[in-house]
C-alpha positions in Angstrom: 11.6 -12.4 -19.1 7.5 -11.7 -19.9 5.6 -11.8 -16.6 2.0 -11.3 -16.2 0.0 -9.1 -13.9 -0.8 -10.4 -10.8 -2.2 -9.1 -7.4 -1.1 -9.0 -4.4 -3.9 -8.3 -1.7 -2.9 -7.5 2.0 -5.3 -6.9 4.5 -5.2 -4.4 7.9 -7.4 -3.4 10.8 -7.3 0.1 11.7 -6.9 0.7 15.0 -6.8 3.7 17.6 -2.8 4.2 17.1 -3.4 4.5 13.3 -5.6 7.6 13.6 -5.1 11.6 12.7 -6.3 14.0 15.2 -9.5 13.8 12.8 -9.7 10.5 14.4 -9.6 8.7 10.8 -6.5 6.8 9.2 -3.6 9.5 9.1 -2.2 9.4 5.8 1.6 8.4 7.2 0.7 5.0 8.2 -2.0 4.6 5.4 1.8 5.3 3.2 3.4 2.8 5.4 1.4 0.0 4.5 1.1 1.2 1.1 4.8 0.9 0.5 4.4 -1.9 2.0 1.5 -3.6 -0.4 3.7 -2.4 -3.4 6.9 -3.6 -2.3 5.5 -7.3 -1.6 4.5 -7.2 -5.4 8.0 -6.4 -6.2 9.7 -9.3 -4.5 7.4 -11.7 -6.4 9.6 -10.5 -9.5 12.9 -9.7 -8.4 14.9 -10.1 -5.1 13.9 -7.9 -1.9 17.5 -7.4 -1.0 17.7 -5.5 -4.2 14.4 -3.8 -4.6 14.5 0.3 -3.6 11.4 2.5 -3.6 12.0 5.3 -5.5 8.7 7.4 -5.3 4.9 7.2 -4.2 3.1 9.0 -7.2 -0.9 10.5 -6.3 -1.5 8.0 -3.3 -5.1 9.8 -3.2 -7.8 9.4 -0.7 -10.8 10.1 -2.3 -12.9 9.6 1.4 -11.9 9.6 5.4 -11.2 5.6 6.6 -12.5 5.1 10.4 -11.1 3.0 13.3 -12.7 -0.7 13.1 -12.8 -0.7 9.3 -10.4 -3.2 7.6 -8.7 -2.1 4.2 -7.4 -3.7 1.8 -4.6 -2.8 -0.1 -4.5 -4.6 -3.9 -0.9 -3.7 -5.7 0.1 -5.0 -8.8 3.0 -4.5 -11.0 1.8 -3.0 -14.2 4.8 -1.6 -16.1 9.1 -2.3 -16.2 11.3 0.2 -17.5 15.0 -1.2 -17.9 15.8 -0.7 -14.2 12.8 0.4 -12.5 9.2 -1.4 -12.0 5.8 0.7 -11.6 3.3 -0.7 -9.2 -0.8 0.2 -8.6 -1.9 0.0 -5.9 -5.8 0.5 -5.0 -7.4 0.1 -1.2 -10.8 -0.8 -0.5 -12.3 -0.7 2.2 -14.6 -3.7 4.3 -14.4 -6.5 1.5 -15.9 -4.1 -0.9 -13.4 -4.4 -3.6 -15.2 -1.8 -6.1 -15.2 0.9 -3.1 -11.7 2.2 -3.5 -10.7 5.3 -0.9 -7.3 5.5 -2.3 -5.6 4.8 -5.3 -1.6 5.4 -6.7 0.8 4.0 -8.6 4.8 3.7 -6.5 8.3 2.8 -8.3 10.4 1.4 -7.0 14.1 0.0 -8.7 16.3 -2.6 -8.8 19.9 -2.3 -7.7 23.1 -4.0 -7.2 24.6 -4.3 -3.7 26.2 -0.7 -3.8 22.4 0.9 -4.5 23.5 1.3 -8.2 19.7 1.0 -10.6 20.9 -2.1 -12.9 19.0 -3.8 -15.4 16.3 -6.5 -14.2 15.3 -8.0 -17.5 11.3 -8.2 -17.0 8.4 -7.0 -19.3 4.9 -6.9 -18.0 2.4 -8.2 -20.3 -1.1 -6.5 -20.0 -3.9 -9.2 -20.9 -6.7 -7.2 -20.0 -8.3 -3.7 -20.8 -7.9 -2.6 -17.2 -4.3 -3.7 -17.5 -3.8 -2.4 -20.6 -5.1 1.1 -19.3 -2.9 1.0 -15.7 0.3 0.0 -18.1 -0.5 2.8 -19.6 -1.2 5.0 -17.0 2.3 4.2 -16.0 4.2 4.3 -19.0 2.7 8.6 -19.1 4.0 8.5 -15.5 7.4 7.2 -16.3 7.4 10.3 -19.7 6.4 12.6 -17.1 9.2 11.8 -14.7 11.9 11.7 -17.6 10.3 14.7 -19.3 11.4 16.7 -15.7 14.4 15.2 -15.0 15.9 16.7 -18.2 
């Protein structure tokens, strides 16, 4: 079954109890609702109750996000294997969609009711040229993995 990329944008406030001792976002919770941005763009392609996540792969902050601000966490599915589905997911920060602080890609799998990874039947189809390059982004990620699990 082709399916074509779509986002999946979910917004959140950061408040006092999300903070560091630095007093910005601490990383946990920014992982939390990353997990959580990817995972909704998993259930739009297969069921939750059999969705896993596997790994988070170079969730990045590339600056410090401060109480008040609201980010924005954009996840796509850019790539199936034969049991497994890679997600992007970028965050912006304050509607500002081109200002990404952190960026990462997150597998997760499908399995059946005893946790077993089974075949979900679904090829992403990359229209564009960013596509293209997050597909492939994830297609050297999935090499990578299989590369060191040998």
């Amino acid at each position: 079954m082709q399916k074509r990329i779509k986002s999946f944008p979910t917004s959140r406030l950061v408040k006092s109890e999300d903070l560091n001792h630095h007093k910005t976002l601490y990383a946990g919770r920014s992982a939390e609702w990353f997990v959580e941005s990817g995972f909704v763009a998993a259930a739009s392609l297969l069921n939750p109750a059999n969705i896993i996540c596997a790994q988070i792969h170079g969730m990045a902050f590339k600056r410090p996000v401060n109480p008040g601000q609201i980010v924005c966490y954009t996840s796509r599915i850019v790539y199936a294997g034969k049991s497994s589905i890679y997600g992007y997911v970028s965050v912006s920060v304050d509607d500002d969609i081109s200002n990404v602080q952190v960026e990462g890609f997150i597998t997760f799998v499908h399995v059946d009711d005893e946790n077993h990874p089974q075949p979900h039947g679904i090829e992403i189809i990359a229209e564009t040229e960013e596509e293209k390059q997050l597909q492939q982004r994830a297609i050297q990620l999935k090499q990578r993995l299989d590369e060191s699990r040998k």
